[in-house]
ZAMARGU-4260 file (C-alpha; in steps of 0.2 Angstrom, whole numbers, plus 5000, padded with zeros to 4 digits):
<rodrens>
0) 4803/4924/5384 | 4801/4905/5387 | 4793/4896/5375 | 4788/4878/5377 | 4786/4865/5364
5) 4773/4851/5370 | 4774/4832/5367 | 4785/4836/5350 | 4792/4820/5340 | 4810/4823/5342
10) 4822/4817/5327 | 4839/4821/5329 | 4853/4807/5327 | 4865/4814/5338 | 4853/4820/5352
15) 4850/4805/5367 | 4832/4810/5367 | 4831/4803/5347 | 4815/4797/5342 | 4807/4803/5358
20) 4791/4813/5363 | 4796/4826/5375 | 4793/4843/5380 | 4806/4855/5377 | 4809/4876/5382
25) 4820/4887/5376 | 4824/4902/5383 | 4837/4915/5378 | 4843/4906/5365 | 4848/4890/5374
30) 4836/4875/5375 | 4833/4875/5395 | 4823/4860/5398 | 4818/4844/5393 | 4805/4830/5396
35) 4789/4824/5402 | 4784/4836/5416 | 4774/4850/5412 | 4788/4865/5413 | 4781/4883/5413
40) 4781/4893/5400 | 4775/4912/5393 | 4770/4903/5376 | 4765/4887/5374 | 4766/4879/5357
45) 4755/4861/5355 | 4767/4849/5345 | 4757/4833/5345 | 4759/4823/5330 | 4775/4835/5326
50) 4792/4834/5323 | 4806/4843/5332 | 4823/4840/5322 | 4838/4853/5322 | 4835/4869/5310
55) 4836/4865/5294 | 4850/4868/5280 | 4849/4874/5262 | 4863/4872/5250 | 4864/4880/5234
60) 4851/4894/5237 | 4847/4908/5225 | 4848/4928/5231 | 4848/4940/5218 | 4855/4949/5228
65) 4868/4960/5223 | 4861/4967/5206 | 4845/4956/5205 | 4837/4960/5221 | 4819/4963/5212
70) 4820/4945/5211 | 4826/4940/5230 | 4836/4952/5240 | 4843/4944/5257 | 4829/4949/5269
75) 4815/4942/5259 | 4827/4927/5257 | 4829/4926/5276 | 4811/4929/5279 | 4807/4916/5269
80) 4820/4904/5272 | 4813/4904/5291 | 4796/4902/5288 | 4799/4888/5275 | 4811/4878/5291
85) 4829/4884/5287 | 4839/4891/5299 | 4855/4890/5286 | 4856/4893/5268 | 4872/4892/5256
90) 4869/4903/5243 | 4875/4903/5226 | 4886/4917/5217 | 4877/4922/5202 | 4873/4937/5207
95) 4879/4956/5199 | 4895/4957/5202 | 4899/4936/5204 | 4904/4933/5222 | 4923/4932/5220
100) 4931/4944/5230 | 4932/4945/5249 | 4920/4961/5248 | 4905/4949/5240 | 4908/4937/5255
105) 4907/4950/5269 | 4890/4959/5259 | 4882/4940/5259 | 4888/4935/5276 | 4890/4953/5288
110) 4874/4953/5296 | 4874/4933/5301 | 4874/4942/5320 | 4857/4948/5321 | 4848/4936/5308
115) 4838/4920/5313 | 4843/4913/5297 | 4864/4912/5294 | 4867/4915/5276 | 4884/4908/5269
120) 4892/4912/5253 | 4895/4900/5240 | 4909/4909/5229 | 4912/4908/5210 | 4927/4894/5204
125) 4929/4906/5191 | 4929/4923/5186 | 4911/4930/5181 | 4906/4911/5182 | 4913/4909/5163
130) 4923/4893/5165 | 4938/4903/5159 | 4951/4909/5174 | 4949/4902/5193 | 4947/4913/5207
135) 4958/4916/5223 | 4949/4900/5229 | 4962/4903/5243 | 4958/4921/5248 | 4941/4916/5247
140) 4941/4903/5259 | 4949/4912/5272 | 4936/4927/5269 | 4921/4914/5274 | 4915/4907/5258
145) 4910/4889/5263 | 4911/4882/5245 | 4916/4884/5229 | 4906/4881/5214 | 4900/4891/5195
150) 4883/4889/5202 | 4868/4888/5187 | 4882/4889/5177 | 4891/4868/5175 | 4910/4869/5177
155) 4914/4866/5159 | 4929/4867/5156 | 4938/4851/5158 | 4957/4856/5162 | 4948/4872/5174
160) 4938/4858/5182 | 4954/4846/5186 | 4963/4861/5192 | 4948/4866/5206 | 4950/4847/5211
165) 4970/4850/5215 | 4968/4868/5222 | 4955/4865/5234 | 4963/4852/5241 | 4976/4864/5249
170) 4963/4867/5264 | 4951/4854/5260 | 4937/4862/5250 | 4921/4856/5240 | 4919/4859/5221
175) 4900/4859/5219 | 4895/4858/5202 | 4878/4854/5193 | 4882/4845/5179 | 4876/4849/5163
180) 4884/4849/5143 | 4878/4865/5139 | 4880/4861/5121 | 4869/4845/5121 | 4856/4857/5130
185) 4857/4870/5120 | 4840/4879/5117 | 4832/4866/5126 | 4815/4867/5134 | 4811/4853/5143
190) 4814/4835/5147 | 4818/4826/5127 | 4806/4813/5127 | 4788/4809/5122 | 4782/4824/5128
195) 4795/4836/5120 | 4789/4829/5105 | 4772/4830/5106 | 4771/4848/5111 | 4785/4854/5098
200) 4800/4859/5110 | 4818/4856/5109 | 4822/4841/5121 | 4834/4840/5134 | 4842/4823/5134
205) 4848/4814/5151 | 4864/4811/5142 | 4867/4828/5143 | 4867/4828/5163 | 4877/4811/5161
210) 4890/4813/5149 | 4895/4829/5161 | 4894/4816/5178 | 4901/4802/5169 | 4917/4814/5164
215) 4918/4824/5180 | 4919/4810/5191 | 4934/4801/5179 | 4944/4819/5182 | 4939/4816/5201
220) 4947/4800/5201 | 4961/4806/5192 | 4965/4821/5203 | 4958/4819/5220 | 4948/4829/5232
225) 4931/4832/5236 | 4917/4833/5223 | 4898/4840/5227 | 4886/4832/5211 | 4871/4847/5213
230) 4853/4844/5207 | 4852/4826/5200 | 4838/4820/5190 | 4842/4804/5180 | 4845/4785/5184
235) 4859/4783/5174 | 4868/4797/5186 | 4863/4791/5201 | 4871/4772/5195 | 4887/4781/5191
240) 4888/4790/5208 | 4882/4773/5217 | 4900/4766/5207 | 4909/4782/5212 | 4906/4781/5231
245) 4908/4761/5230 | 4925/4764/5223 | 4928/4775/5238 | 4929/4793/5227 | 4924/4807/5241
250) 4909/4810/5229 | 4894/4817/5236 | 4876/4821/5228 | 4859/4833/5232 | 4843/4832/5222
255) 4829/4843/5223 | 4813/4840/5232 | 4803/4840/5219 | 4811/4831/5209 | 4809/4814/5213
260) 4788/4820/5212 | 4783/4830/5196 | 4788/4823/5180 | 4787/4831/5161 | 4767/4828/5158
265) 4765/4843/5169 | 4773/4855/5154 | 4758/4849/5144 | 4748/4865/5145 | 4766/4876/5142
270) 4764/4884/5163 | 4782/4892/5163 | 4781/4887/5181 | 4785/4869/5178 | 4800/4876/5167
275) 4815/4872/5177 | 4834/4864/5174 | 4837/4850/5176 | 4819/4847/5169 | 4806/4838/5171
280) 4811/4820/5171 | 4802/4803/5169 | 4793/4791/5181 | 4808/4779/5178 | 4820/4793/5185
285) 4809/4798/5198 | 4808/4779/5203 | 4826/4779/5203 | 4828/4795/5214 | 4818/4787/5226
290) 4829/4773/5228 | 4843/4783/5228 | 4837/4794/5244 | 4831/4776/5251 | 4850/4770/5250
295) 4862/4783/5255 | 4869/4786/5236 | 4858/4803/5238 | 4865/4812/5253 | 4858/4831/5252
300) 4839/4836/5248 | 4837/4853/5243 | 4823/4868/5238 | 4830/4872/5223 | 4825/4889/5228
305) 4827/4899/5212 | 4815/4915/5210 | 4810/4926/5193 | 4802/4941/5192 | 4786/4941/5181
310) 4797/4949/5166 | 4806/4931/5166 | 4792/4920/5168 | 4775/4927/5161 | 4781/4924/5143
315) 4781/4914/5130 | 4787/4896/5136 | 4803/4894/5126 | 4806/4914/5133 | 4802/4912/5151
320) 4818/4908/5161 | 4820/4893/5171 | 4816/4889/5190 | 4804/4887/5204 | 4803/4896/5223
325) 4802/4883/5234 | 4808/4888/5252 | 4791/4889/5260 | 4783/4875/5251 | 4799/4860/5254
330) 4789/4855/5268 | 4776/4847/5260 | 4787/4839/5247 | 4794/4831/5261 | 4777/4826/5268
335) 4777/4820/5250 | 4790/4810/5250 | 4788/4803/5266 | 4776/4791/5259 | 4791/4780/5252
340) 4803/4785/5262 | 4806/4785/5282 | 4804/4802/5289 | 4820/4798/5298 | 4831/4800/5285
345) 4821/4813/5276 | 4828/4824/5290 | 4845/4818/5290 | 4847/4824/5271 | 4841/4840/5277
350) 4851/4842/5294 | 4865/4834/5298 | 4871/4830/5277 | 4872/4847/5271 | 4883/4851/5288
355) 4894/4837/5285 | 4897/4841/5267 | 4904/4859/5274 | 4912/4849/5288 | 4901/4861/5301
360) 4896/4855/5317 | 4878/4851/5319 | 4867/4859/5331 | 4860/4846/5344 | 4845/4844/5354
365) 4850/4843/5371 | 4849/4853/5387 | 4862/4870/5387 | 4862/4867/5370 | 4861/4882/5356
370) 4842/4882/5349 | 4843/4877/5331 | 4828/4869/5327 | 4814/4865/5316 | 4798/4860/5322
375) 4788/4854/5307 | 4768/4846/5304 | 4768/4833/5293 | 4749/4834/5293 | 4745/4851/5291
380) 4735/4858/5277 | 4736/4873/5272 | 4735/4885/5257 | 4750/4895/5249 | 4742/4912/5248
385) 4749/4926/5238 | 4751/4933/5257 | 4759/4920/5265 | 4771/4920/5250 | 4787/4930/5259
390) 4796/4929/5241 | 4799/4945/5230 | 4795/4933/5218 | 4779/4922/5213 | 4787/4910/5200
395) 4776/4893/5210 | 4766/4880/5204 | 4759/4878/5221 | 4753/4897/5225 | 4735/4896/5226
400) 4736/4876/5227 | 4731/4867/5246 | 4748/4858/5252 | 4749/4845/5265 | 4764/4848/5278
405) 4770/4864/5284 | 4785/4871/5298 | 4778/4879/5314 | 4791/4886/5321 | 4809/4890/5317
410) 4823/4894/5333 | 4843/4899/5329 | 4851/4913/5336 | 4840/4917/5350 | 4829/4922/5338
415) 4812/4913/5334 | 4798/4914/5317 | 4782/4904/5324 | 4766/4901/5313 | 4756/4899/5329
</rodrens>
């Protein structure tokens, strides 16, 4: 089947067609043609005011799948995953049992064949994701895992940590940690400020997320290798990681999408589904996230995808668990963002960054190429329905809400998930 896109915005760096409107096909897989004539096709898809980029890449995804699959098994996750613009995920290992054997790699990664949406493995540093005793990092690697990291959980353990740093660098590998000193958090609700106090929960500090970055990148320098800073949320980090790459530390940093656009008021009326770690910040951390993602000292922007079932979220707010599902409404957060910052490079962090970081090769727009594409309306509004909601899970602030911004069609594998 030939599908065409018509008079699509293309955005992709390393494409000769870059900031270009064209038409482009794909058929069987393989982008076919591309340019200005009318090319025939068995669907047509009108892409004015659109934008073609390559497919989309998620890092630090969660499946509950094995053990939590009432949460988010993997076809719901790839289901959703397509029809939010992501044609890659990396998924974390917090699932039951950890993955941190061969056998967990294989059960996340075996049916990458027939899926439109490839699903890596992120495997546990240590065992059970305790901080306690490192996995066959070694083993692991050659099994497929594509990076190494504790997940939710921060690396804590400070001679654990400087070990990952000097083992992974026997074949190169990333250590992704989000940071975080559990003890300074501890029973924390919520971003400690104003707003923690006036609603009568337990604050958690910045220093908390700083204190951890601010020691972590001191055993990167001291050891070496490659470091992945997941999830950032203050200003302070974002300064330290600015000095860190100045001093030309192999330091590299993602932030979630929304997090540079909801801050801590939003918790005033205790909706569990604002509940989320790192939390909540302030307007001056959000002012500085936006600078970061302007200047390059934020390289990744991620969903954050983290679903609950309603046992975990419909309680009591200090209770409910932590996270948001946000696969299918990133778009729009991009839309969001887009207002500060050039859609150009919105893309990039989404594209090309997260491939770099696993040191992949990105898919390109081009003729003969592999389709692995994204093709996404900044414009579009449209309302996140209980049925358009592809997660086992309902854990959103947005289901129900009108959104601005929305992907129209995903292409990887010769496969294809199209709103149209």
């Amino acid at each position: 089947m030939k599908i065409l896109i018509k008079s699509a915005l293309i955005l992709d760096a390393g494409s000769s067609f870059h900031k270009q409107i064209k038409n482009v096909v794909i058929a069987n897989g393989k982008i076919v043609e591309i340019g200005d004539k009318n090319f025939t096709a068995d669907k047509t898809i009108q892409a004015e005011n659109m934008i073609l980029s390559t497919g989309w890449f998620d890092v630090g995804t969660f499946v509950g799948d094995p053990g939590l699959e009432h949460k988010e098994d993997l076809q719901s996750l790839a289901k959703a995953a397509a029809a939010g613009g992501f044609t890659e995920v990396a998924v974390l290992p917090n699932t039951h049992p950890c993955v941190q054997s061969k056998n967990e790699v294989s059960y996340i990664t075996q049916n990458n064949s027939s899926r439109l949406v490839q699903i890596h493995a992120l495997a546990s540093i240590t065992k059970n994701n305790k901080g306690e005793e490192l996995t066959e990092m070694i083993d692991l690697n050659e099994a497929g895992a594509i990076g190494f990291t504790d997940g939710l959980r921060p690396v804590w353990h400070t001679d654990i940590f400087l070990k990952s740093l000097q083992y992974l660098q026997k074949f190169d590998g990333i250590l992704i940690d989000q940071p975080e000193d559990k003890h300074l958090n501890m029973f924390g609700q919520m971003h400690e400020g104003i707003n923690s106090t006036m609603l009568g929960l337990k604050g958690m500090p910045r220093i908390a997320e700083e204190v951890a970055v601010g020691k972590n990148l001191e055993l990167l320098s001291y050891a070496g290798g490659r470091l992945h800073i997941a999830k950032v949320s203050t200003s302070k980090t974002i300064e330290l990681i600015k000095a860190a790459k100045k001093k030309g530390l192999h330091v590299t940093c993602s932030v979630i999408s929304y997090q540079p656009l909801l801050d801590d008021s939003l918790l005033n009326d205790f909706d569990t589904n604002y509940k989320v770690n790192p939390p909540l910040r302030e307007k001056a951390d959000q002012d500085a996230l936006i600078r970061g993602l302007k200047d390059g000292t934020i390289d990744i922007i991620c969903s954050g995808h983290l679903p609950h079932d309603d046992e975990s979220k419909k309680l009591e707010f200090d209770l409910a668990d932590f996270g948001i599902i946000n696969l299918q409404t990133f778009a729009s957060q991009l839309s969001l963002l887009n207002k500060s910052i050039e859609m150009e490079d919105l893309i990039e962090k989404v594209t090309a960054a997260p491939r770099k970081l696993f040191k992949m090769n990105s898919p390109v727009i081009e003729v003969d190429a592999k389709a692995n594409l994204t093709l996404f309306d900044p414009t579009k509004e449209w309302i996140f329905t209980p049925s358009e909601n592809l997660s086992k899970s309902t854990n959103s602030p947005w289901l129900g809400k009108k959104l601005k911004g929305k992907v129209i069609a995903t292409f990887n594998n010769s496969k294809n998930w199209t709103d149209v």
